[in-house]
One Martini backbone bead per residue (centre of mass of N, CA, C, O) as a GRO file, in nm:
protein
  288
    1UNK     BB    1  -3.356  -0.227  -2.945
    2UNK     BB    2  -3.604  -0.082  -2.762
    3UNK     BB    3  -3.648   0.013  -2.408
    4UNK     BB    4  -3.938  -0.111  -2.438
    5UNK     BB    5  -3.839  -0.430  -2.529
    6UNK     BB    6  -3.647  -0.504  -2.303
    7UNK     BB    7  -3.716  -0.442  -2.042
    8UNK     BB    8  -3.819  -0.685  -1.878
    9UNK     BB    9  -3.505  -0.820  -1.946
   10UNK     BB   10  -3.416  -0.587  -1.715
   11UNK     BB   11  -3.624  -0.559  -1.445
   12UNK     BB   12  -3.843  -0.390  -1.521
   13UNK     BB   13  -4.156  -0.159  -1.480
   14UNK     BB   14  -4.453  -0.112  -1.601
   15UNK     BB   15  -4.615   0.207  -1.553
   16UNK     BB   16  -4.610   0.339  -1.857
   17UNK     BB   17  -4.570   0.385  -2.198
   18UNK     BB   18  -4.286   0.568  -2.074
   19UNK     BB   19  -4.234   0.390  -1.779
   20UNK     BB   20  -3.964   0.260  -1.597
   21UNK     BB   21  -3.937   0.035  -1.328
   22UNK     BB   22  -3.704   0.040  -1.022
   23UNK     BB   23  -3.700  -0.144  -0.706
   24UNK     BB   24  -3.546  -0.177  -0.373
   25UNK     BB   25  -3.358  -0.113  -0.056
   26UNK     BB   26  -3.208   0.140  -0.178
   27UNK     BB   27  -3.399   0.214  -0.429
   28UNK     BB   28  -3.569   0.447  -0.687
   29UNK     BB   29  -3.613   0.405  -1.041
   30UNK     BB   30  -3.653   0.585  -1.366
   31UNK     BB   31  -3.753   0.581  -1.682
   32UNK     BB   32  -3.801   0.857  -1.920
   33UNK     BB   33  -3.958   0.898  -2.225
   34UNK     BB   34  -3.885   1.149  -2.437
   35UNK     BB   35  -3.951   1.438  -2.597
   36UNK     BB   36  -4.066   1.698  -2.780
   37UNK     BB   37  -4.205   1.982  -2.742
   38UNK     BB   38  -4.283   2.106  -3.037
   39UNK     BB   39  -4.420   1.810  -3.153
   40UNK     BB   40  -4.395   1.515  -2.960
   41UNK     BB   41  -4.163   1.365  -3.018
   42UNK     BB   42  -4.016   1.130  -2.982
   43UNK     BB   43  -3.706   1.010  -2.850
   44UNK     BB   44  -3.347   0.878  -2.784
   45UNK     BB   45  -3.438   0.944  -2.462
   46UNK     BB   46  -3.351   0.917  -2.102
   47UNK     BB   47  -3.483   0.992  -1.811
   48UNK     BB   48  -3.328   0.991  -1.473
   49UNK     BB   49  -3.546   0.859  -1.199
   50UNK     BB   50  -3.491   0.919  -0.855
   51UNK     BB   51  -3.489   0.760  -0.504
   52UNK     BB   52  -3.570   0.668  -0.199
   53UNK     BB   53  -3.718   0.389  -0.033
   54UNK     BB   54  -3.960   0.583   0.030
   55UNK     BB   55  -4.293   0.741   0.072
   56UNK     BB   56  -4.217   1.024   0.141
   57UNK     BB   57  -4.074   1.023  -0.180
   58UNK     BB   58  -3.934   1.167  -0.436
   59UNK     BB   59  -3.859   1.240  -0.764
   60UNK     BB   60  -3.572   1.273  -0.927
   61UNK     BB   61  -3.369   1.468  -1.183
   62UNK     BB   62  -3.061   1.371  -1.306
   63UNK     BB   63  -2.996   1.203  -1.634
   64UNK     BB   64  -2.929   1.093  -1.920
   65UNK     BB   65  -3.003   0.821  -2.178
   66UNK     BB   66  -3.020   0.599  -2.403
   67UNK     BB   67  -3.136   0.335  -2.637
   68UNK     BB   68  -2.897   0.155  -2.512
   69UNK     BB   69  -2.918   0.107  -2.231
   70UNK     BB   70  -2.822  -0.150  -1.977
   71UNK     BB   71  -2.971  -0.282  -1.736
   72UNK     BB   72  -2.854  -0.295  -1.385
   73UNK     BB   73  -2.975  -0.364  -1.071
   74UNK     BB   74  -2.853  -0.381  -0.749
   75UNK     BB   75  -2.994  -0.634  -0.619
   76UNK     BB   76  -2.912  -0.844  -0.897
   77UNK     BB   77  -2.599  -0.829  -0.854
   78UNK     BB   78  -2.569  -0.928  -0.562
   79UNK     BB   79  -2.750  -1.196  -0.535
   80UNK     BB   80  -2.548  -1.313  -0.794
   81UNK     BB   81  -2.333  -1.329  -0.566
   82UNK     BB   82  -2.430  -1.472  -0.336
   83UNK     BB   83  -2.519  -1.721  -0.455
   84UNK     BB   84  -2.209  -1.771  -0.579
   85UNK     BB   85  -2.138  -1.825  -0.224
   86UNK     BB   86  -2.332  -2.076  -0.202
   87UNK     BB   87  -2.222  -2.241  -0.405
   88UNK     BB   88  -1.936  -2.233  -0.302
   89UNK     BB   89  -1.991  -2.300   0.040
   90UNK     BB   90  -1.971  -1.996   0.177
   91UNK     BB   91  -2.020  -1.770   0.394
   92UNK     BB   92  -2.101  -1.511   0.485
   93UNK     BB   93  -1.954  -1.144   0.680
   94UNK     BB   94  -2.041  -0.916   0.520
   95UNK     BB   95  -2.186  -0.592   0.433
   96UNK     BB   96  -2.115  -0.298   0.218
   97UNK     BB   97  -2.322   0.013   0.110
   98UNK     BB   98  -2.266   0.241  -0.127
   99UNK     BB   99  -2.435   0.596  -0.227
  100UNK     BB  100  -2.493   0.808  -0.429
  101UNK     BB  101  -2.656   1.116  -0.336
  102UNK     BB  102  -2.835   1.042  -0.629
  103UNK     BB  103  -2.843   0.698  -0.703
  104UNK     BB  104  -2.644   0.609  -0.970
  105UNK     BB  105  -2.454   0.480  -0.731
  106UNK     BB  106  -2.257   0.148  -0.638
  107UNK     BB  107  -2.141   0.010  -0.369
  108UNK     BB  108  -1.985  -0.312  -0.275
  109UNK     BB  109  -1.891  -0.537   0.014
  110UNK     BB  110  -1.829  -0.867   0.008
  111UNK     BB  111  -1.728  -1.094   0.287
  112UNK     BB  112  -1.559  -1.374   0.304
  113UNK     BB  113  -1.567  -1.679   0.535
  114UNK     BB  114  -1.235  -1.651   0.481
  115UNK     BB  115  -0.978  -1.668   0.688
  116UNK     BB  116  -0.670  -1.489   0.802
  117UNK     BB  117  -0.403  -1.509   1.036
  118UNK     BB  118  -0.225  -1.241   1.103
  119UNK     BB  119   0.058  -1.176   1.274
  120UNK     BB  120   0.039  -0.825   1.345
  121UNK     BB  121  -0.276  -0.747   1.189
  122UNK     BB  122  -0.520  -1.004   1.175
  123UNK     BB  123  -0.792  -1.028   1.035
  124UNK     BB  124  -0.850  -1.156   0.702
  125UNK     BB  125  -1.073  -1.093   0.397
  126UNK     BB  126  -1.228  -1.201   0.152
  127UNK     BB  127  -1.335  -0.965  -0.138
  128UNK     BB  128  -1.625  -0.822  -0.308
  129UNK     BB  129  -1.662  -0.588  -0.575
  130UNK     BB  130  -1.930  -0.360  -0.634
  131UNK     BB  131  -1.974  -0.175  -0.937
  132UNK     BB  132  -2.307   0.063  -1.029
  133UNK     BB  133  -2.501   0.198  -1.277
  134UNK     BB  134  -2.780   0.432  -1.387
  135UNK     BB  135  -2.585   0.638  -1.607
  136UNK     BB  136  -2.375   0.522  -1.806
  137UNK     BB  137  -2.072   0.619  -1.629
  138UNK     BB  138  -2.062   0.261  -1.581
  139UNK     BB  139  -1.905  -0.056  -1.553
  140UNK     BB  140  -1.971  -0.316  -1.459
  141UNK     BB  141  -1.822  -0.442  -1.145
  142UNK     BB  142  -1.575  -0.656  -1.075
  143UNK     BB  143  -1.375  -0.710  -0.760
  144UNK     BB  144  -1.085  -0.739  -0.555
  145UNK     BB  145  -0.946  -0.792  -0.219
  146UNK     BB  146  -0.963  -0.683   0.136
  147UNK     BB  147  -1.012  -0.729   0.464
  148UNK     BB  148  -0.915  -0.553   0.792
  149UNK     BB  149  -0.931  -0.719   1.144
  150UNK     BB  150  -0.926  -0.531   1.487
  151UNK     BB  151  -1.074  -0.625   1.730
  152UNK     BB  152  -1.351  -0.662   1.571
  153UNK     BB  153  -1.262  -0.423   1.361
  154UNK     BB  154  -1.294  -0.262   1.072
  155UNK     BB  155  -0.970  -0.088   0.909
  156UNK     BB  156  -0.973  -0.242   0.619
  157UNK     BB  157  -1.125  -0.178   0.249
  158UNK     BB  158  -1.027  -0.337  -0.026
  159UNK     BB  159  -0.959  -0.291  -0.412
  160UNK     BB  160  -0.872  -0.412  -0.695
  161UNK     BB  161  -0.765  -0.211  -1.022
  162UNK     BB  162  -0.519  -0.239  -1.160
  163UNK     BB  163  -0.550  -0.527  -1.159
  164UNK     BB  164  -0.668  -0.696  -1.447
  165UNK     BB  165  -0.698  -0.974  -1.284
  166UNK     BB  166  -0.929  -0.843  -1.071
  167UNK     BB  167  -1.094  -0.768  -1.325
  168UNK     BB  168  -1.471  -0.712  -1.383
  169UNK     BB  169  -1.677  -0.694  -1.689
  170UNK     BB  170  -1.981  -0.738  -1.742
  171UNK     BB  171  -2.050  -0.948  -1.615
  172UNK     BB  172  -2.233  -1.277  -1.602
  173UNK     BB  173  -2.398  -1.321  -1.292
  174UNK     BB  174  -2.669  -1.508  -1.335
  175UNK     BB  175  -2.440  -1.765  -1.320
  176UNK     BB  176  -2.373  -1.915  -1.037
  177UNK     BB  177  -2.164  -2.138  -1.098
  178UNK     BB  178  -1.920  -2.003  -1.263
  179UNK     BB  179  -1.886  -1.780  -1.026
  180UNK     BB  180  -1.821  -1.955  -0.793
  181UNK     BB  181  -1.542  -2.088  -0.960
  182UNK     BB  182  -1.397  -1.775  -0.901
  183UNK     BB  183  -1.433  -1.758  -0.610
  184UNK     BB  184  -1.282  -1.990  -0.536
  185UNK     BB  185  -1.040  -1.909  -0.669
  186UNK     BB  186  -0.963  -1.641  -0.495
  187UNK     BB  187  -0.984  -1.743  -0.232
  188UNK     BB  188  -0.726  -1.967  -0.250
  189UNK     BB  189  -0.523  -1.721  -0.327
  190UNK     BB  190  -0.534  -1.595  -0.051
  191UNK     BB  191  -0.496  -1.797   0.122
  192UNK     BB  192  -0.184  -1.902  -0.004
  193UNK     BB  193  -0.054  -1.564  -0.029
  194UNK     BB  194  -0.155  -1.323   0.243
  195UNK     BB  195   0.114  -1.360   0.368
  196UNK     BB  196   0.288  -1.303   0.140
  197UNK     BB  197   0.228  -1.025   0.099
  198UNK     BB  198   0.276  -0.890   0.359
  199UNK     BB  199   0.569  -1.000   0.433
  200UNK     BB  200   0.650  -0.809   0.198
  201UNK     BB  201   0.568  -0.520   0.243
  202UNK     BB  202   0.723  -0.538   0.561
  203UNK     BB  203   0.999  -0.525   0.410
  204UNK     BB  204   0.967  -0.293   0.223
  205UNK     BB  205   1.144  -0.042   0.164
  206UNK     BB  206   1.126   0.351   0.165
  207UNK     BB  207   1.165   0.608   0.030
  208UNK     BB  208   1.141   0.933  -0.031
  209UNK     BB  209   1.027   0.942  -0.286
  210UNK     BB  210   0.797   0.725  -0.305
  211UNK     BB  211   0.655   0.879  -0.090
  212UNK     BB  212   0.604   1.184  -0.198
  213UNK     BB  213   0.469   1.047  -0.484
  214UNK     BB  214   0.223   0.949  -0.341
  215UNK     BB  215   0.140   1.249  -0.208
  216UNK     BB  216   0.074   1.355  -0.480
  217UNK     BB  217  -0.159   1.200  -0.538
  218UNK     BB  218  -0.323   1.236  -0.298
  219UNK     BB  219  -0.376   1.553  -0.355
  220UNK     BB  220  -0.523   1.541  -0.578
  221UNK     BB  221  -0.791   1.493  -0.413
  222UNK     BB  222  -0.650   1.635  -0.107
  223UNK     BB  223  -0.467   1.815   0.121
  224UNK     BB  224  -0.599   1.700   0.376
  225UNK     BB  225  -0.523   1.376   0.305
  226UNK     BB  226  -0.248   1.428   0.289
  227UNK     BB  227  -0.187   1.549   0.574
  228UNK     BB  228  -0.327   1.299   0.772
  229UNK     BB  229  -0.144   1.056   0.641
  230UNK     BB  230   0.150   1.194   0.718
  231UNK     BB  231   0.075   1.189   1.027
  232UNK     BB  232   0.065   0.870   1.053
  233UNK     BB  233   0.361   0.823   0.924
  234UNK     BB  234   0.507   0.983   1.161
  235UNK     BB  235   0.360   0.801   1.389
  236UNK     BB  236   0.477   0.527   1.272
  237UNK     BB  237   0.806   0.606   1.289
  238UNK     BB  238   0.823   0.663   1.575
  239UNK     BB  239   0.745   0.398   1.687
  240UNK     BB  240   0.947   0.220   1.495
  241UNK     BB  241   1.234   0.337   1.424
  242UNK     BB  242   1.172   0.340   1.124
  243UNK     BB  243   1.125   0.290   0.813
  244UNK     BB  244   0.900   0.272   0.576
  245UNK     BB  245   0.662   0.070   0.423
  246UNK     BB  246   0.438  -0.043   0.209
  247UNK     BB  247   0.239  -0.104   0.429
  248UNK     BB  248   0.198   0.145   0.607
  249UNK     BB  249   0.119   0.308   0.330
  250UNK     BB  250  -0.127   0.129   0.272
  251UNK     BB  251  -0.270   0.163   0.528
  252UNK     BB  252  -0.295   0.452   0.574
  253UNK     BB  253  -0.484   0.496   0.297
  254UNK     BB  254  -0.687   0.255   0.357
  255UNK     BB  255  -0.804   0.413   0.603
  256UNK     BB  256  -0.948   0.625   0.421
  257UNK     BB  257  -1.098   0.461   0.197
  258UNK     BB  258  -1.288   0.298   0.381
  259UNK     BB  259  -1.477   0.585   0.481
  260UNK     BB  260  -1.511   0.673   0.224
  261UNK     BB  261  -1.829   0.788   0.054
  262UNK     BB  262  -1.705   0.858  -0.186
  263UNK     BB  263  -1.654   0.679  -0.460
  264UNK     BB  264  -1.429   0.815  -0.617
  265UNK     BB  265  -1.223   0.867  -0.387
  266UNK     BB  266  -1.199   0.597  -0.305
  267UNK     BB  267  -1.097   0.434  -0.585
  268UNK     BB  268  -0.817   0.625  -0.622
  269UNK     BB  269  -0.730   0.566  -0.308
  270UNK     BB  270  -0.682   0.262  -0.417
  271UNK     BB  271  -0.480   0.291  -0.647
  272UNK     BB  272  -0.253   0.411  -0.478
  273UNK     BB  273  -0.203   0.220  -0.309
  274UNK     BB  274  -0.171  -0.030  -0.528
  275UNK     BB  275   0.112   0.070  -0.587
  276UNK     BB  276   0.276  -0.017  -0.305
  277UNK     BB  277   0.234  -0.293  -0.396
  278UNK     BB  278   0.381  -0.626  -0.375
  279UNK     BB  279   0.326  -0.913  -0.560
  280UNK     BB  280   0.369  -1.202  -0.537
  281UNK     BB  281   0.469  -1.413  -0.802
  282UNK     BB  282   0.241  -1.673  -0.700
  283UNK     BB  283   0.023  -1.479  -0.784
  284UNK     BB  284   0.100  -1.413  -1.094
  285UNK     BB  285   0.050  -1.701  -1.182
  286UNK     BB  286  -0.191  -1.756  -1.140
  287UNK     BB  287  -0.360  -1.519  -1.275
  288UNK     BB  288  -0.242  -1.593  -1.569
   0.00000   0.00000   0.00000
């Protein structure tokens, strides 16, 4: 089916016979059906124009996606994860959203009220984290993750992303019954786990070689994010006159991963954390 025959069904507004429009409170984009300049014939090819959610903003374009593609509003997604948390009967306790400086990419994360106290870390937080784009170069995912709370403010919120059993794509999140009982499932084993997970990587002692190997990964991304880890490493090692574990790496990380407002940056520099954690036994058998 052609892409003006779909729109209605994509919670898109016809603007005109060629212009397909959605608007939330945080941005604003348009489809527009591009044409052959030289004969005026329709092409299979639309437009991508955002803007930010103010009247006294124009659009600008992007870039093209074709009549294939798929839509799906970024507060129609977050939504549906909403409703799935209030069917599973917890409260929210915080939202963070980032988008991308042109609108067409944006990341949420929702953090759900069912806290675990862990001695010596702070309050954790189960995480549900949104990633959704306007421009056809990412597929609408669902991952989990935690967010880590000290003195009542928030220091690390992470999403897994290798673990592809904490990562789900394309998911019909309109069915919010269905998503309510993952999301109660993800909570539960969070609850189970949480204190488990972090006990053994403050236990597991990194080599030499293993850090330096992870400080490579991360140089990838910015020589300067390398060089603040390094430091933060550092004083991490003076102060405790031990070995680095598992967890001050996985910390050093995702504190900087927090903070980062580039969408793509964000989600390497979690990749990388999440490679020097190791989970539960236990974790991996409910997962499977």
């Amino acid at each position: 089916m052609k892409f003006r025959e779909r729109y209605e069904s994509m919670g898109l507004q016809l603007i005109d016979p060629n212009t397909f429009q959605y608007q939330d409170r945080f941005s604003c984009v348009r489809y527009i059906q591009l044409q052959n300049m030289h004969n005026q014939e329709e092409t299979p090819v639309l437009g991508v124009y955002t803007k930010p959610n103010r009247p006294e903003t124009s659009y600008r374009f992007q870039t093209t996606v074709s009549e294939e593609y798929e839509f799906q509003g970024n507060e129609v997604i977050n939504e549906g994860i909403r409703s799935s948390i209030r069917e599973f009967g917890s409260p929210i306790f915080e939202e963070f959203v980032i988008l991308s400086p042109n609108l067409t990419s944006m990341r949420a994360e929702i953090l759900v009220r069912n806290s675990s106290s862990v001695p010596a870390v702070g309050d954790v937080y189960p995480q549900i984290t949104i990633l959704n784009s306007y421009n056809g170069t990412s597929a609408k995912k669902i991952s989990f993750g935690i967010s880590l709370y000290q003195g009542g403010k928030r220091i690390v919120g992470f999403s897994f992303g290798i673990t592809k059993l904490l990562v789900m794509r394309q998911i019909h999140i309109q069915n919010a019954r269905t998503f309510a009982s993952t999301i109660s499932s993800y909570v539960n084993l969070f609850t189970e786990n949480i204190v488990d997970l972090i006990r053994i990587n403050m236990q597991n002692r990194l080599d030499e070689s293993t850090i330096l190997s992870t400080l490579d990964l991360v140089e990838n991304i910015g020589k300067r994010k390398r060089a603040e880890i390094s430091n933060m490493l550092t004083e991490i090692t003076k102060e405790s006159g031990n070995s680095l574990t598992g967890w001050d790496l996985f910390l050093a990380i995702t504190k900087f991963s927090t903070v980062e407002t580039n969408i793509n940056s964000k989600t390497l520099l979690e990749n990388i954390a999440e490679r020097v954690l190791v989970l539960p036994e236990s974790m991996f058998r409910v997962l499977s």
